[in-house]
C-alpha positions in Angstrom: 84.1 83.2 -26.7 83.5 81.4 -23.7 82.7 83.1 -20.7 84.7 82.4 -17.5 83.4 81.7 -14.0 84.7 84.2 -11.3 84.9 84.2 -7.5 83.9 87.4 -7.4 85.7 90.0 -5.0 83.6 92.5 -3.7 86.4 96.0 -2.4 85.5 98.9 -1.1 86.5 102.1 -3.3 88.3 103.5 -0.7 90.6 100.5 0.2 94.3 101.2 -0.6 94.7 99.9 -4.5 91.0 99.6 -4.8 90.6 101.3 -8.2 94.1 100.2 -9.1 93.3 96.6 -8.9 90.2 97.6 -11.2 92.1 99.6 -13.5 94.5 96.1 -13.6 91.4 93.6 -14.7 90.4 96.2 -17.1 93.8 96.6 -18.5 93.6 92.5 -18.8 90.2 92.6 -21.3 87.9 91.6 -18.4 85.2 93.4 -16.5 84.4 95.0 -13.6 81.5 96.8 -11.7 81.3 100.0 -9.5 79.5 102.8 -8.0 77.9 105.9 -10.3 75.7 108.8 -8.6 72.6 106.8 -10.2 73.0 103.1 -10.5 76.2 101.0 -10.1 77.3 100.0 -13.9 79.6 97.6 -15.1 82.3 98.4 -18.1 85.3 97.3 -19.9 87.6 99.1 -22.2 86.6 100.8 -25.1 90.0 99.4 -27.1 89.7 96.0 -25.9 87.6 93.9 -28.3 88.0 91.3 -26.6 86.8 93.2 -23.2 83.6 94.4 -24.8 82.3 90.7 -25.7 83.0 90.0 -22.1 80.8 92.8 -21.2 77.8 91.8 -23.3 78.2 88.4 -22.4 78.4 89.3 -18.5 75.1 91.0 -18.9 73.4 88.7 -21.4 73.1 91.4 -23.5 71.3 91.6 -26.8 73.7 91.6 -29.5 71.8 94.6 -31.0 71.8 96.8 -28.2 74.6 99.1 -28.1 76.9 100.3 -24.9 76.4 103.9 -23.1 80.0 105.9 -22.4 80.8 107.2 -19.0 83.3 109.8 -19.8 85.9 111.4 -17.7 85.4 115.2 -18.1 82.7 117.3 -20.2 85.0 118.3 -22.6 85.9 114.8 -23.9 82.1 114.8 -25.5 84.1 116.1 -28.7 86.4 113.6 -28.6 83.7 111.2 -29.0 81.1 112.5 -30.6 80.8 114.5 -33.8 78.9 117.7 -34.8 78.0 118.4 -31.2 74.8 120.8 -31.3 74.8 124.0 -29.3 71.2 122.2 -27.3 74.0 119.3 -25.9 76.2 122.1 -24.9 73.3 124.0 -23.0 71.9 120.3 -21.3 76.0 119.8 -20.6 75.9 123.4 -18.5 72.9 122.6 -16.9 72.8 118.6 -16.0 76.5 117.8 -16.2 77.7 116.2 -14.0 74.4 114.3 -13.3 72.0 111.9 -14.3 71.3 112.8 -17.9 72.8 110.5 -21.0 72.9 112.5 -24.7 72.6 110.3 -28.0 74.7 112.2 -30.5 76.8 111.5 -33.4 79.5 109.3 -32.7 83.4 109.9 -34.1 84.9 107.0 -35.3 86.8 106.6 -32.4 83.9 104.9 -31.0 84.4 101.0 -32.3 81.0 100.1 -34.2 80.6 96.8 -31.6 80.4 99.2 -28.9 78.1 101.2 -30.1 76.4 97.9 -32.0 76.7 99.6 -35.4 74.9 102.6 -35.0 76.0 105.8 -36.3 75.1 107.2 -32.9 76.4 106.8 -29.5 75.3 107.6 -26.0 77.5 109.7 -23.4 77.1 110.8 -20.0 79.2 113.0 -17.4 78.4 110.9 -13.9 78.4 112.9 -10.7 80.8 110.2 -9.4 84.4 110.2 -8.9 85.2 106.6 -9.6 84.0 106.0 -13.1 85.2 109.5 -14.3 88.9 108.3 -12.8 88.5 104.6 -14.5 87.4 106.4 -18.1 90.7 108.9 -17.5 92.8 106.2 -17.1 91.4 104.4 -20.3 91.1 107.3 -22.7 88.2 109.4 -21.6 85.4 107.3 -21.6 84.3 103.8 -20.2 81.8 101.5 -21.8 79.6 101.0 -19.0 75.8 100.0 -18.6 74.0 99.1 -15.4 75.3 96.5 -13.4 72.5 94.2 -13.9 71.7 90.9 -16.2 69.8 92.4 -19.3 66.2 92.5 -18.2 66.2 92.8 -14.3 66.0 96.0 -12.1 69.1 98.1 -11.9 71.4 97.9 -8.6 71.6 100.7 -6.2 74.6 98.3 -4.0 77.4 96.3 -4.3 75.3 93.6 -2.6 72.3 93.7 -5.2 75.5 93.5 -8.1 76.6 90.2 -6.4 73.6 88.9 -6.6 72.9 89.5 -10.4 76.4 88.9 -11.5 78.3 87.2 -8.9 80.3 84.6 -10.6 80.7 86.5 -13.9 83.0 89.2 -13.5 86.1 89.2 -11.1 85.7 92.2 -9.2 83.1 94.9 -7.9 84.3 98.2 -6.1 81.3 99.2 -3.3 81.0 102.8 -2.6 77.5 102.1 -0.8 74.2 103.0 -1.8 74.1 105.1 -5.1 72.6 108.3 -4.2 70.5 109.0 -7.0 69.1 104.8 -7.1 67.2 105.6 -10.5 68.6 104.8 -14.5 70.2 108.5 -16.0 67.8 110.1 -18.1 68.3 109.6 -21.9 67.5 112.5 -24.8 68.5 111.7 -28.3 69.4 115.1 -30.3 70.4 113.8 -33.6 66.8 114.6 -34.6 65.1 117.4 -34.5 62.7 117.9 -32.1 64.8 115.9 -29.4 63.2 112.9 -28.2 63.4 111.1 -24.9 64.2 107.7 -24.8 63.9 106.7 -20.9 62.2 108.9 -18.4 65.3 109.3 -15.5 65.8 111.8 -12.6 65.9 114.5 -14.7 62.1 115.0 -15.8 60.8 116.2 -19.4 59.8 119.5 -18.6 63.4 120.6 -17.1 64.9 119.7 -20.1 62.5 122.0 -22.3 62.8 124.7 -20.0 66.7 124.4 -20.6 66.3 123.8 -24.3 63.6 126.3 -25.1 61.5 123.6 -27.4 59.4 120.4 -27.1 60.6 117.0 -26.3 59.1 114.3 -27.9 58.7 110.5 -27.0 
């Protein structure tokens, strides 16, 4: 698939039809970008296969790395994800909504390009009302990653997504500075003792004072 070159339209979130006008490009298996608490992401729709390519290709992606979802409530983690251990629950209570992404089981809901073939996916709660409305609309969760080509830092504006991806996706909604400016924390708890895949805002030592055990990695 051939990737098409955008003029890039850059709205704020709280125009009139903002997030409507995103919903509609999302709807049409392209992609778009927008504000989280931690780092603006960019996703597509979870149902669209044609939407994901588009989001890997938009990023450069590497085909083996998978796609994070950004769901719309904490109760849609079921929906999603299988076998749920009572240590997510207890991190949900805690961190959610925030800056901490969980690595469980994944349902079969979740298509295997998504996730790229893994039996596992990853799912976060964002403390951010405009990517918990886009995942409503679009099921319950958005596949969304940082808003960044693969490699380079993470933005914290709509100005530093422009510059990274101007040109490759057709819209990106600016809700300012993200607040947090720092990648969500990432714990993996399909193995026993959990392990911690990227050091975030949440730190080590507040997720084993919340899970009562040693975290690993």
């Amino acid at each position: 698939m051939s990737m098409a070159t955008w003029t890039t339209v850059v709205r704020r979130v709280e125009e009139p039809g903002a997030l409507e006008e995103a919903l509609g490009w999302l709807w049409r298996s392209q992609v778009v970008a927008f504000p989280t608490d931690t780092v603006y992401g960019v996703g597509a729709n979870m149902a669209d296969s044609a939407a994901v390519e588009r989001l890997f290709q938009a990023k450069g992606r590497p085909e083996e790395r998978g796609i994070p979802l950004l769901l719309a409530d904490a109760e849609s983690i079921e929906r999603f994800c299988r076998e749920v251990p009572e240590a997510a629950w207890r991190l949900v209570r805690r961190f959610w909504p925030g800056g901490l992404t969980l690595v469980l089981w994944r349902r079969d809901i979740v298509p295997e390009r998504v996730v790229a073939g893994r039996p596992t996916v990853a799912v976060r709660l964002p403390d951010h009302p405009v990517p918990r409305a886009l995942a409503r609309e679009l099921g319950g969760a958005l596949p969304a990653t940082s808003a960044n080509r693969s490699g380079a830092p993470a933005p914290a504006t709509a100005e530093e997504v422009l510059e990274q991806l101007g040109g490759r996706i057709p819209l990106i909604l600016d809700g300012g500075r993200c607040r947090v400016e720092q990648a969500s924390t990432i714990v993996d708890l399909t193995q026993e003792p959990p392990r911690l895949l990227r050091v975030g805002p949440i730190p080590r030592e507040a997720l084993e004072a919340v899970l009562g055990c040693r975290v690993v990695g």
